[in-house]
C-alpha positions as CSV (number, residue, x, y, z in Angstrom):
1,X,84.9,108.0,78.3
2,X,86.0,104.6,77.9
3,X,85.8,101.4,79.5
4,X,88.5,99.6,81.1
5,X,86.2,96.2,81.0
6,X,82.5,95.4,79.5
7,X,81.0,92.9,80.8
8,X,79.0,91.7,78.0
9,X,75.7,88.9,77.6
10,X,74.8,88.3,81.1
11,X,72.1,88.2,84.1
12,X,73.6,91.3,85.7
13,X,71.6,91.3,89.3
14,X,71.9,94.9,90.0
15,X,70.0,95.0,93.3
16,X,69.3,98.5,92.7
17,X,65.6,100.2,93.8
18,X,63.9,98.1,91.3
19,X,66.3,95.2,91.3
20,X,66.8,95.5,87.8
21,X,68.1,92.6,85.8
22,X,70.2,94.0,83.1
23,X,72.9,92.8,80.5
24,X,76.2,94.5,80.9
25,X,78.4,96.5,83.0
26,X,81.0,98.8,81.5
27,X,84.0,99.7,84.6
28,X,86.6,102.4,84.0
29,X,89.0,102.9,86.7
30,X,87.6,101.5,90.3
31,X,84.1,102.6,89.5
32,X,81.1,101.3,87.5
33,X,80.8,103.9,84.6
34,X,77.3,102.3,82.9
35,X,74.9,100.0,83.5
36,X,72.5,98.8,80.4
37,X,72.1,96.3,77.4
38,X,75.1,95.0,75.8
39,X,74.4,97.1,72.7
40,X,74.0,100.7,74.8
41,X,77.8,99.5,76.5
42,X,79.5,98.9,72.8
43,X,79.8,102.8,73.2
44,X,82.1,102.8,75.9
45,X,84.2,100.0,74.0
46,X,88.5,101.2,72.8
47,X,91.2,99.3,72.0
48,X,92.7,98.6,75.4
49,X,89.2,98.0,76.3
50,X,89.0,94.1,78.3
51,X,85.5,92.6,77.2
52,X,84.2,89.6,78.6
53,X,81.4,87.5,77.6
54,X,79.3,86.1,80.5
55,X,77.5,83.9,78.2
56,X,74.4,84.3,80.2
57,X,76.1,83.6,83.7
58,X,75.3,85.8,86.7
59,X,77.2,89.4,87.5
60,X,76.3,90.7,91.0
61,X,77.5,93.2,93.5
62,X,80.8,91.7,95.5
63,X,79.6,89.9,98.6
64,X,79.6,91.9,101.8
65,X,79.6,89.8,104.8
66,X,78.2,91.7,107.5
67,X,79.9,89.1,110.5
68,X,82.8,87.1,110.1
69,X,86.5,87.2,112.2
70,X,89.2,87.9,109.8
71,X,92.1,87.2,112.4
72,X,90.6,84.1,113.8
73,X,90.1,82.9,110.5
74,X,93.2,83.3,109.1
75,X,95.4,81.9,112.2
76,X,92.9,78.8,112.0
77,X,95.0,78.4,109.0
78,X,98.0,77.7,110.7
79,X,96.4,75.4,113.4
80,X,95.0,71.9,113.2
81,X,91.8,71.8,111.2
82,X,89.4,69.6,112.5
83,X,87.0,69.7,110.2
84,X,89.0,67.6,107.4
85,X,86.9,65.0,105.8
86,X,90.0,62.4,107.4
87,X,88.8,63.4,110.5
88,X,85.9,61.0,112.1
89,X,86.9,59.9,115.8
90,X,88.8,61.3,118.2
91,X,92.4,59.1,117.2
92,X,91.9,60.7,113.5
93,X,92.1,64.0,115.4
94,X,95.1,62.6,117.8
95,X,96.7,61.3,115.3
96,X,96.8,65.0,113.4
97,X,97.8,66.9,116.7
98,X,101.0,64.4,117.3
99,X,102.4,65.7,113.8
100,X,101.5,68.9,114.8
101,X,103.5,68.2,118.4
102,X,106.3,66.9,116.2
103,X,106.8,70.2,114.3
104,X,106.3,72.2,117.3
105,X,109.1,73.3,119.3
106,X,108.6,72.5,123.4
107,X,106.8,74.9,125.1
108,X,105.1,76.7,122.2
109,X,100.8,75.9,121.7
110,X,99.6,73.3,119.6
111,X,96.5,74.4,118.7
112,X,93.1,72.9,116.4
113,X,90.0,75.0,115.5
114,X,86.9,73.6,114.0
115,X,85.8,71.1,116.6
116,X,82.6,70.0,116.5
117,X,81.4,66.6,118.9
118,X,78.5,65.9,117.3
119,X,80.7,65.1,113.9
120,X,82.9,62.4,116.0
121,X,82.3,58.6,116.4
122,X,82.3,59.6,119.6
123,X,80.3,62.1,120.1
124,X,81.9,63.5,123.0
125,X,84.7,65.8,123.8
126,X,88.3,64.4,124.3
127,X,89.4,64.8,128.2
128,X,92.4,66.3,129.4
129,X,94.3,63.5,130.0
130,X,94.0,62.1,126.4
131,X,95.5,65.1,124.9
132,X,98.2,64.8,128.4
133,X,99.0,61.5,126.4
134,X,100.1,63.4,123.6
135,X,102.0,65.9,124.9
136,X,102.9,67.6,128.6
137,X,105.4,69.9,127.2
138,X,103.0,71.5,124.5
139,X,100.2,73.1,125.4
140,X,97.3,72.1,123.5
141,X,94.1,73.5,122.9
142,X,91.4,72.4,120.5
143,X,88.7,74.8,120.0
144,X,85.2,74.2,119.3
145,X,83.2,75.4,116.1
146,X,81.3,78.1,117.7
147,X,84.9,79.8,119.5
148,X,83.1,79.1,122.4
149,X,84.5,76.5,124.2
150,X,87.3,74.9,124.3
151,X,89.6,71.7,125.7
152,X,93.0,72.1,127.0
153,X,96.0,69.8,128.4
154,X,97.7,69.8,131.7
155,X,100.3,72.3,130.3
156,X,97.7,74.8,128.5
157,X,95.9,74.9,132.5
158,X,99.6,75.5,134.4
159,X,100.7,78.5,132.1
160,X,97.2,79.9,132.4
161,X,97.5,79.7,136.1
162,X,93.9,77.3,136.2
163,X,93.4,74.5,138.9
164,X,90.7,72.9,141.3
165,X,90.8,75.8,143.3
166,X,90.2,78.3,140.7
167,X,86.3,79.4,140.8
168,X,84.6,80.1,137.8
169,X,85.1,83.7,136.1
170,X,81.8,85.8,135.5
171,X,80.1,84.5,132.7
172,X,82.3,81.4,132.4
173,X,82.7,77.5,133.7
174,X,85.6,75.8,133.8
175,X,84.1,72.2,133.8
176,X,85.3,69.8,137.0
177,X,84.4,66.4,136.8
178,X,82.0,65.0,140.0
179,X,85.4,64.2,142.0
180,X,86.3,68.1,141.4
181,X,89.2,67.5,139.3
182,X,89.5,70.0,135.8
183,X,88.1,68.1,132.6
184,X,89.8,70.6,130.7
185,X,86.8,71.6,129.2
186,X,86.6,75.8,129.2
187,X,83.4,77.3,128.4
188,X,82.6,81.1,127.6
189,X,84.7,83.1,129.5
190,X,86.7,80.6,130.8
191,X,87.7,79.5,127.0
192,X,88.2,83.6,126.7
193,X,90.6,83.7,129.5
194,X,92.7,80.3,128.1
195,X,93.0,81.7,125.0
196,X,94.9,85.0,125.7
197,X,97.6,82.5,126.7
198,X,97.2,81.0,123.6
199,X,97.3,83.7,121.2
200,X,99.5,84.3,118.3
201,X,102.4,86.3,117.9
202,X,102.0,89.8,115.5
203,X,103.9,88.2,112.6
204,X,101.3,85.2,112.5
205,X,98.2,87.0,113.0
206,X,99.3,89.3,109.5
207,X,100.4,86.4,107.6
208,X,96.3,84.4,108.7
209,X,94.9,88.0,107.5
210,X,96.8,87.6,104.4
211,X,95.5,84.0,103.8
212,X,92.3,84.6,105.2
213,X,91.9,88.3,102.7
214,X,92.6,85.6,99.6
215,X,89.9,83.0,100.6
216,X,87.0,85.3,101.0
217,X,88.2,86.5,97.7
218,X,88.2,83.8,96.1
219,X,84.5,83.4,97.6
220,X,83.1,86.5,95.8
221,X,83.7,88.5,99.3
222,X,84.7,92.2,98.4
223,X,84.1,93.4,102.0
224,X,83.9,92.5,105.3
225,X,82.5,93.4,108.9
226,X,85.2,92.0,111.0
227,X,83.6,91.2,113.9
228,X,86.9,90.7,116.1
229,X,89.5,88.1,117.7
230,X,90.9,86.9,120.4
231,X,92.9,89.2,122.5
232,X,93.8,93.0,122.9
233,X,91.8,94.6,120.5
234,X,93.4,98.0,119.5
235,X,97.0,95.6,118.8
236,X,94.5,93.5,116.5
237,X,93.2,96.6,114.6
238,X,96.7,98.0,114.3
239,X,97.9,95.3,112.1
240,X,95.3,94.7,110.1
241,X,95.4,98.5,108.8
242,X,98.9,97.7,108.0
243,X,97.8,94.6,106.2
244,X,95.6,96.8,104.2
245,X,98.0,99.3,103.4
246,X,100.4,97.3,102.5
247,X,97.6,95.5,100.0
248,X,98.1,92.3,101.7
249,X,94.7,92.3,102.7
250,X,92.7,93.4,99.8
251,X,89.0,92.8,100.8
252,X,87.5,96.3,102.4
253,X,86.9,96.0,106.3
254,X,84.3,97.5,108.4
255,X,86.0,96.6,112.2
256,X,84.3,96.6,115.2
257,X,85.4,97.9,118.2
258,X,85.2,94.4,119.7
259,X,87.2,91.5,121.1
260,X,86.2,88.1,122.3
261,X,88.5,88.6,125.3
262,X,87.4,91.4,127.8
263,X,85.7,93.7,124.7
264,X,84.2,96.3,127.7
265,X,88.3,97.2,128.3
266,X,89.0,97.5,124.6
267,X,85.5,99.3,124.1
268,X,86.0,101.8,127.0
269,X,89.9,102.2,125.7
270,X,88.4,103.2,121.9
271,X,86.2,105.7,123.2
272,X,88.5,107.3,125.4
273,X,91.2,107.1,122.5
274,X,89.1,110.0,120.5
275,X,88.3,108.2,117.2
276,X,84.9,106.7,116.1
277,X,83.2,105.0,113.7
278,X,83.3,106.2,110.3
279,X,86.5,107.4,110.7
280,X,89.1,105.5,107.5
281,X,88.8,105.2,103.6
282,X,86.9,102.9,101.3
283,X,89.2,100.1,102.0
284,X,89.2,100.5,106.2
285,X,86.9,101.8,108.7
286,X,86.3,102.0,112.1
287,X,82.8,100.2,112.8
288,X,80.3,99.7,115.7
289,X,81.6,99.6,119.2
290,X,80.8,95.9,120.2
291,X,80.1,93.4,123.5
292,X,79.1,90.4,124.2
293,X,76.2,89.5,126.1
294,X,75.3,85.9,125.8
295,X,77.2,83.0,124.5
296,X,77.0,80.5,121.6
297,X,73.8,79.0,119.8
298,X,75.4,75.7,119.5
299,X,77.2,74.9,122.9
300,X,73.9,75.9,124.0
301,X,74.6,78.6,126.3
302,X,72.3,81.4,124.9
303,X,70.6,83.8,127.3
304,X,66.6,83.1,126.6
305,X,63.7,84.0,128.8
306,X,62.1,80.5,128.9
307,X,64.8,77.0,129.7
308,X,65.9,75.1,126.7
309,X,63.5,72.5,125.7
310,X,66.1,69.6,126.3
311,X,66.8,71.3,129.1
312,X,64.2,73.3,130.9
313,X,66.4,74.0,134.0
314,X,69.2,76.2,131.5
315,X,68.4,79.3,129.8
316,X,72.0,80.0,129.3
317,X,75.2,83.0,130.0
318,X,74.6,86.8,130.4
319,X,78.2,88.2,130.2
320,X,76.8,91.9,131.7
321,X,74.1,92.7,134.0
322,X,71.7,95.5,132.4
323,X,73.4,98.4,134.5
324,X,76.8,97.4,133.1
325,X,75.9,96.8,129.4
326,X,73.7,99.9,129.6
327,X,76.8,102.2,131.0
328,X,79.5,100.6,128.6
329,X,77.6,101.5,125.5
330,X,75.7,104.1,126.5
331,X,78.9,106.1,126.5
332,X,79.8,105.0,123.2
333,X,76.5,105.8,121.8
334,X,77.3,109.2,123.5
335,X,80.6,109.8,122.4
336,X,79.4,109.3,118.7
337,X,79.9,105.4,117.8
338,X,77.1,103.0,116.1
339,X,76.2,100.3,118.9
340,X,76.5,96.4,118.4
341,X,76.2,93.3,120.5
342,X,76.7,89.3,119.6
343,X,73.0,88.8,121.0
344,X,71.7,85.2,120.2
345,X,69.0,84.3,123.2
346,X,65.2,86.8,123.4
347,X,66.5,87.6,126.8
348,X,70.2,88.7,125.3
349,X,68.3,90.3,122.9
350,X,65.8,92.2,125.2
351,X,68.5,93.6,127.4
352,X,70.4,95.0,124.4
353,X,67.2,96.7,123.3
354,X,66.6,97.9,126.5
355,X,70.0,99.5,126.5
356,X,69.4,100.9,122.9
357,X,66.5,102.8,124.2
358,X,68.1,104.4,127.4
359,X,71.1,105.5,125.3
360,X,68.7,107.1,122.5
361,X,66.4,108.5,125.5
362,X,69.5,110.1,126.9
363,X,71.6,111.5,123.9
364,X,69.0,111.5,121.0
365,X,70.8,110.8,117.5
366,X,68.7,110.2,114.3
367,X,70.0,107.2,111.3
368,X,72.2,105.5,114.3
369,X,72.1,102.4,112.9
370,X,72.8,100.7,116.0
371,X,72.8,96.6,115.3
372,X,72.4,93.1,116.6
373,X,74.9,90.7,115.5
374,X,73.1,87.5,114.6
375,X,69.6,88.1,116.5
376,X,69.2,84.6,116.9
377,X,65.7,84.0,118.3
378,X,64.2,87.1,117.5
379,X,60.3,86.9,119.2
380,X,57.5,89.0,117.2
381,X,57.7,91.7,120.8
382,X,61.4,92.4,120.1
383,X,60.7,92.4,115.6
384,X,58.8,95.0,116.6
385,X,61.2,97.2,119.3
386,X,64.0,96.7,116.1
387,X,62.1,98.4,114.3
388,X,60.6,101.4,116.4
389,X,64.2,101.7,117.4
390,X,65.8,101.6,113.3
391,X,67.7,98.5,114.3
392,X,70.2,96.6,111.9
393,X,70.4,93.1,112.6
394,X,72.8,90.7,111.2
395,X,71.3,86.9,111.4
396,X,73.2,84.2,109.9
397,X,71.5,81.8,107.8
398,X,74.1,79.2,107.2
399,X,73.6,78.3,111.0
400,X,70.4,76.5,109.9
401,X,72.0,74.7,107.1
402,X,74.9,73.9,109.7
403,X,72.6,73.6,113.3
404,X,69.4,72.8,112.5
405,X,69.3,69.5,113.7
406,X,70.5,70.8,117.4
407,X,68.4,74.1,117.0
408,X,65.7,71.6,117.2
409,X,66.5,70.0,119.9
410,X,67.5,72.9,122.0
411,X,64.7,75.6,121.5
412,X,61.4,73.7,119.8
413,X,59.5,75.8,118.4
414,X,61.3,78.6,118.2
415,X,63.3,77.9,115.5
416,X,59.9,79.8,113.9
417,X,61.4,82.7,114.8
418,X,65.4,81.8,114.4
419,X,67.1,84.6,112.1
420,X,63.5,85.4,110.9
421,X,64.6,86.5,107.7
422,X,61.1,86.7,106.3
423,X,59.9,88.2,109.2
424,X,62.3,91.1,109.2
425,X,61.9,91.7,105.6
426,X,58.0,91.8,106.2
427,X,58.6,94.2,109.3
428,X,60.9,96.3,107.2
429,X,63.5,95.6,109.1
430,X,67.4,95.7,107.5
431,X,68.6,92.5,108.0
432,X,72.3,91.7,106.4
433,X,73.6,88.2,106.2
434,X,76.9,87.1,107.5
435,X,78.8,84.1,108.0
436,X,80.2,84.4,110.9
437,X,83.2,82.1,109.9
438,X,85.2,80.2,111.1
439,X,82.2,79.5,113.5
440,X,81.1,77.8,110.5
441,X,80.9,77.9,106.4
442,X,82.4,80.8,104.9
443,X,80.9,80.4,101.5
444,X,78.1,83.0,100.6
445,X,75.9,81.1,98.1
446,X,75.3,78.4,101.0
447,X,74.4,81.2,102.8
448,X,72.2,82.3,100.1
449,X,70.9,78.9,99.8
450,X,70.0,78.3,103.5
451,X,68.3,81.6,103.5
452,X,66.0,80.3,100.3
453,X,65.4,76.8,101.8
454,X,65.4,76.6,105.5
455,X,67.0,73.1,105.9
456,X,69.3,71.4,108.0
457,X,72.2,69.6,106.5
458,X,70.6,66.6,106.9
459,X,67.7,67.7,105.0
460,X,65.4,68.7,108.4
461,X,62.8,72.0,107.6
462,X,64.2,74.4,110.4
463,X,61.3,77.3,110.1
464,X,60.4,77.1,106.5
465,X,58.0,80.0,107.7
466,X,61.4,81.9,107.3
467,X,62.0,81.0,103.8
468,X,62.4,84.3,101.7
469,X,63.3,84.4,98.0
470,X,66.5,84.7,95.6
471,X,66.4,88.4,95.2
472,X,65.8,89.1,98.8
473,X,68.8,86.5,100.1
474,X,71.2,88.7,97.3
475,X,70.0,92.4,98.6
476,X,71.1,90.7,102.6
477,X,74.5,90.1,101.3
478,X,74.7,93.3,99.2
479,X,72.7,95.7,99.7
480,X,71.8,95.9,103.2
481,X,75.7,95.2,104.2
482,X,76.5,98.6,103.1
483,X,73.5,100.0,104.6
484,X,74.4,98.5,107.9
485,X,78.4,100.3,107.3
486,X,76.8,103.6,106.1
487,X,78.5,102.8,103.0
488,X,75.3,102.2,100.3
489,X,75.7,105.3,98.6
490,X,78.8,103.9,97.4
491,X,79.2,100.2,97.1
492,X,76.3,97.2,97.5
493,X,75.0,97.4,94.3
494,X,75.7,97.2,90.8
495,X,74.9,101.5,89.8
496,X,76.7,104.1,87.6
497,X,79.1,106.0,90.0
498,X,79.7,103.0,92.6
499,X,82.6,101.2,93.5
500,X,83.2,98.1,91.0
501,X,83.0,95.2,93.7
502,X,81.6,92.5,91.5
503,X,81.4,88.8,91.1
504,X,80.7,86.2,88.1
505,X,78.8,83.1,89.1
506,X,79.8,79.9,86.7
507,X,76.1,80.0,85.5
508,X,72.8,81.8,86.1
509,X,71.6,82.2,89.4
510,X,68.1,82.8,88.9
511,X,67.6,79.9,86.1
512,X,69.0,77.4,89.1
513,X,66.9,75.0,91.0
514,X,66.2,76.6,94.4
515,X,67.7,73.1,96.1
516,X,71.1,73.6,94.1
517,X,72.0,77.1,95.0
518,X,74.7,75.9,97.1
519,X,76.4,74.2,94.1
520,X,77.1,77.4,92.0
521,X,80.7,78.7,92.0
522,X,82.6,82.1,91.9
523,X,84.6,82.3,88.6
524,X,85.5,85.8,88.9
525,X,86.1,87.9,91.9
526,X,86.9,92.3,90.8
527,X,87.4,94.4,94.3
528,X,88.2,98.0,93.3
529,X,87.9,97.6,89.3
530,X,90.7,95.2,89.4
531,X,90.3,91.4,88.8
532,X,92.0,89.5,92.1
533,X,90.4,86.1,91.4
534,X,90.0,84.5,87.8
535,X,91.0,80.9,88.3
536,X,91.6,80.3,84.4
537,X,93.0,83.6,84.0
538,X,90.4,85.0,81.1
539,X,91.4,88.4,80.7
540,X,95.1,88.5,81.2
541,X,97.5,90.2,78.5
542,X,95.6,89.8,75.3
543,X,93.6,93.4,75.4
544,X,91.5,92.8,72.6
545,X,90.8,89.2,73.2
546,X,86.6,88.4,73.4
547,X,86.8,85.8,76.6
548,X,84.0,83.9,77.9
549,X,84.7,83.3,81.8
């Protein structure tokens, strides 16, 4: 048999058992056909045969990020971004939404993602009647970093029927000023309500999975745990299969049965619909059933058991009492679906464990896999319930790199035992990295970076106790991402037999200084043995042509 590619002269980072570094890589069709020293692949070598010289550089499995929200991603695309280096007061940002305005035909949203105070001259949030001042016939909302919160106009509050008199929804604040007028700040359920107003039409959400399926690509992202939008869920899951069948959207997707708006309806709807997780091909699968039950790490409204140290009187949201998260899942543990939860506060954390262990009391089931999403302050008593249990958790590193001046601030000295990589690894626990974008950077090797260093952006140790090493920052974004799908056997590392997912760094990964991880670049991206993303366009026509990428 021969190959359709060799990869030839390079650090090939396997992450097999033994995480073998090898040479080459011969592929033939979608799958890896050998694995060895570039003399053992020259076997495998014919006419047609594409060879390509890494010239030392790193070959690894494709990324799999185990958290991030494809749909929210992509329609961020079509919004105001507010993360643009131009933008660094308030008027930058008013400046972009009047152009937006101006294209915008009366009545429909304006809308901006990527809002972050703390980046602002300002340092504060813009009030309703500054973005009233840029339009009343738009509704605008601006949508902070972590999806949140959010700020809205007059208009955005009248179509989503919000005024003085209306009282706060379970596990949500709709901010008032001391007079009781709306600021038009929306936090947690609140934002969750606004934004099913605000969503976008079927057409747009396809064409931001389509832009959003070509970024993580050109990333090194081969697959992806979608970890939901805004909306009705089952609509959301409808298009993107027809994304992916149409090869629009050409990463592989694990989705969650999960939604940031009212995910207990959609949940409940998914289990009495028949279908669980599992249930697709190697390009699209159902996933965990998935709730919320505390809010975001950043805003801070976390559920944890002790106040916040800047604010000892707040220890954050609970969206479900224990009875109602227990009942919700528990019957989709029952009716056969892996179990998930965006969990970020110990108390968040506790409860979900707590239900975890009624569910497995009641209906028994061995290799469950059931998961955390992001685990955020993970005390040593709850490491060790994750583990009795055989729990998956799915931290997110690049929140340190990206927080870790306010994760100070907010919890103290527990950012010891914030997405305790080390600790997990130590406890044997399966931890697999996501991004979580477009809460925040969607690029993997500043994930892998944060996860090696423990630093803030502005150069702060957040937890170095938590540092953990090259290899073991790779097998989180490999590896244990198809563990935590079901899906090792076949993709997650670089093995004769498995799908060829890979990636080519633009030099050697493990010859690079541990503070300049976050500087190395994808130069190749192959999902499914065919190259999507080769910026210079290496192996193109020429069949017998030697390349060096």
């Amino acid at each position: 048999m021969k190959a359709d590619y060799l990869f030839m002269n390079g650090e090939v980072i396997t992450v097999d058992e033994q995480n073998t570094v090898a040479e080459a890589v011969a592929v033939k069709g979608n799958r890896i056909l050998a694995v060895g020293t570039s003399d053992e692949m020259g076997k495998y070598t014919a006419e047609a045969t594409k060879i390509i010289d890494l010239n030392g550089k790193t070959l690894m499995p494709g990324i799999i990020d185990a958290h991030i929200h494809l749909t929210i991603y992509g329609t961020n695309l079509l919004g105001v971004s507010c993360i643009e280096h131009h933008i660094q007061s308030l008027e930058d940002l008013f400046v972009d939404l009047r152009k937006k305005v101006n294209e915008t035909q009366k009545g429909q949203w304006v809308r901006a993602w990527g809002f972050k105070e703390s980046n602002l001259k300002e340092k504060r949030y813009p009030t309703k009647e500054e973005l009233d001042g840029i339009s009343t016939d738009h509704p605008i909302v601006i949508i902070r970093t972590c999806n949140h919160t959010c700020v809205v106009n007059s208009k955005a509050l009248e179509i989503a029927k919000i005024d003085e008199n209306t009282p706060d929804p379970e596990g949500g604040i709709i901010e008032r000023n001391t007079d009781g007028t709306l600021t038009g700040r929306m936090i947690e359920n609140a934002h969750m309500q606004v934004f099913q107003h605000a969503s976008y039409t079927n057409e747009e959400i396809r064409k931001g999975m389509k832009l959003a399926s070509e970024e993580f690509i050109k990333a090194g992202i081969t697959s992806i745990h979608d970890a939901g939008g805004y909306g009705e869920g089952s609509e959301t899951i409808r298009i993107m299969q027809q994304a992916v069948k149409a090869q629009e959207v050409k990463v592989r997707i694990y989705a969650m049965v999960g939604s940031l708006t009212n995910s207990h309806e959609f949940v409940k709807k998914m289990v009495d619909a028949g279908p669980i997780t599992g249930l697709g091909d190697d390009h699209f699968k159902i996933g965990p059933a998935k709730l919320f039950t505390d809010g975001s790490s950043v805003g801070p409204t976390i559920a944890t058991r002790e106040g916040y140290t800047h604010s000892p009187d707040d220890n954050g949201i609970i969206y479900y009492s224990q009875e109602e998260l227990n009942r919700i899942l528990g019957e989709a543990h029952e009716k056969g679906f892996q179990l998930t939860a965006h969990a970020q506060g110990d108390r968040a954390i506790e409860m979900l464990l707590n239900c975890y262990e009624a569910a497995l009391d009641s209906h028994p089931r061995q290799d469950h896999r059931h998961r955390i999403e992001h685990a955020g302050i993970s005390s040593p008593d709850l490491q060790d319930r994750m583990k009795k249990l055989g729990v998956v958790v799915t931290p997110n590193p690049v929140f340190i790199y990206a927080n870790g001046d306010k994760y100070l601030e907010y919890y103290g000295e527990r950012v010891e035992v914030m997405y305790p990589a080390r600790d997990f690894i130590e406890k044997g626990i399966v931890a697999a990295f996501g991004s979580d974008a477009p809460v925040t950077y969607l690029d993997p090797l500043l994930g892998i970076h944060a996860a090696i260093n423990r630093e803030s952006m502005d150069k702060q140790a957040v937890g170095k106790n938590q540092c953990i090493g090259i290899m073991e920052a790779i097998r989180a974004y490999t590896w244990n991402g198809a563990y935590a799908s079901f899906e090792e056997k076949i993709k997650g590392s670089i093995e004769a037999g498995k799908l060829a997912d890979l990636v080519v760094l633009d030099s050697s990964i493990l010859n690079q200084e541990q503070h300049k991880i976050k500087e190395l670049k994808v130069v190749l991206t192959m999902i499914d043995g065919k190259v999507l993303y080769n910026p210079e366009n290496h192996t193109s026509n020429d069949l017998k042509m030697k390349v060096k990428v």
